[in-house]
Every structure is written in C-alpha cells, then in structure tokens.
Steps between C-alpha positions, in 0.01 A plus 500: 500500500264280286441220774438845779252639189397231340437476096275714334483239195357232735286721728323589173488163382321386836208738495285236330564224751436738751220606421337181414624416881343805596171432382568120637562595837295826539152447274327847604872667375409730192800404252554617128797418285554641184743386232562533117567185327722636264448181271242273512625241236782447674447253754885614694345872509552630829185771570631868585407625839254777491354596839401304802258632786423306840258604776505210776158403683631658848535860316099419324395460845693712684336801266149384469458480898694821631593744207341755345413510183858712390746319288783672446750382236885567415778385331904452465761404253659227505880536497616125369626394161111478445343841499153572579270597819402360829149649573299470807142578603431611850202519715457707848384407832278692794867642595601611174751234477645303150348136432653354207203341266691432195822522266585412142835513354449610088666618233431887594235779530232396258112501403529159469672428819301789754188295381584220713540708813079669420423128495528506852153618571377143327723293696470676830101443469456878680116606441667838599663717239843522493731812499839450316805740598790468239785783436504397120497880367780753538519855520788705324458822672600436856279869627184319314605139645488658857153688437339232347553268812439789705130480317490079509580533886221745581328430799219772459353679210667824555831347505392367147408812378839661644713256294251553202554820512900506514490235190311723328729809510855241492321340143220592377456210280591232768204655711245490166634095442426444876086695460413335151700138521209325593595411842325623800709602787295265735737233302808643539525764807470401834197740603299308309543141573275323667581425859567110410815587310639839697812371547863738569688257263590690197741473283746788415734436232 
C-alpha cells in the first residue's frame, strides 16, 4: 500500500526541493514556503512545515488574458496522517467555466493563511478590482441559511426586497445585523454587482 501511496514523511520532506525546482524551472511561478524552525541553535533542527502555495506562470497568464476579474476560492481537508487543508482559488471564463489560478496546502483556516490567497491581486498585476467569493461563514438555522442566499442570489431589486422581507419576520435580529453591518448589498447580493463579476457560481454550503 505504501509503494501504491507513497510516504507522507518524504512527500513532506520534498516540498523544499521542489519548490526550489519550481522556481528553477518555472521563474514567473509565484511560490511561498513557510516553515517554523523549531530550533535555531541546533544546527540538526529539521524546520516544521507550515503552509506552501504555488500558482504556475500558465495559470498567471491564462487569467490576466481571458478571465474576469472573479476569483473564487475554496478549500478541503486533508485526510492523511498529516491533517490540514488543500485550498484552491478559481477564476471564470466568457462560458462560465473553472480555471484553476492557484492552491496552497496549510495548516488550516486562518487569518494568517487567507492572507496569502488576497495577495493575489499583487501578483496577478490586475489594474481591475477583484471580487473574492469564499463560503467561510456558516449559518445554524437552515430556514435563515436558505433566505439569506435567496437574498445573495437576487437578480433584481424586488427579489432583494422579497428575501429582506422574509428575514425580517424569520429573525428579526439577523435582518437588523444584515441593515447596520456595514456592508452594502452591492458587495454581497447579486443585484448589485457590477456586470464584470455577475457570475451564477455561488456557493451553497
């Protein structure tokens, strides 16, 4: 089973060397390795794997000359002996269609680690402004989950008001969160996007 799946132990171990190939063999790649040297007066200390995240040049260009400025960006757990999450940023085409752009393996759903993925807009040298889609927040009630993406999904701005509306008499303090939280709905429901990020990709979790 080990020689059909390899070794976890020694895939980790790799990452530096390939990485360093990476950026060898593919210069334009955007490549970031993080580790903790656990010791540093210890010359035999071997450096704990934090994160990694690799976007190759064909993905850079593939995005800057046919995508829209959309990035959409979800992750996974990881299932091995070493836990943690696979995530994955995703761009459209002019047919709706998924373009990988990027991925980073880390050590899970962090502040520290999502900041690497809003770094995109730097390397990705887009003059536009980018719209991020992520599925980050939950909702407990499943009657206010389905209203609420009832609202986000709005295509006009009765619809918006409809959903509004039925949030408002489900929880009345879900509905004064969504008026005063500082947000416009122009950033989060569909009705008011601007047409170079209407997109029908959204997530429902």
């Amino acid at each position: 089973m080990q020689i059909a799946l390899g070794d976890d132990e020694k895939s980790y171990a790799n990452i530096p060397k390939y990485t360093a190939t990476l950026k060898d063999s593919n210069s334009r790649a955007f490549v970031k390795l993080k580790c903790d040297v656990l010791d540093i007066t210890s010359p035999n200390c071997n450096p704990k794997f934090k994160r990694v995240f690799i976007s190759f040049e064909a993905q850079y260009q593939g995005y800057i000359k046919g995508f829209r400025p959309f990035i959409g960006v979800d992750g996974c757990f990881l299932k091995g002996p070493y836990k943690g999450e696979l995530f994955s940023a995703m761009a459209l085409d002019a047919n709706s269609r998924i373009f990988s752009i990027a991925m980073m393996i880390c050590e899970g759903e962090n502040e520290d680690a999502g900041r690497i993925f809003y770094c995109l807009n730097t390397y990705m040298q887009d003059e536009r402004v980018i719209t991020f889609m992520s599925d980050r927040a939950k909702f407990q009630s499943p009657k206010l989950r389905k209203l609420f993406w009832i609202a986000v999904k709005a295509y006009t701005c009765g619809d918006f008001k409809d959903a509004m509306e039925k949030i408002k008499a489900t929880d009345l303090a879900a509905h004064k969160w969504l008026e005063t939280c500082g947000e416009e709905p122009s950033t989060w429901s569909g009705h008011g996007f601007e047409a170079s990020v209407k997109v029908d990709h959204v997530t429902i979790t």
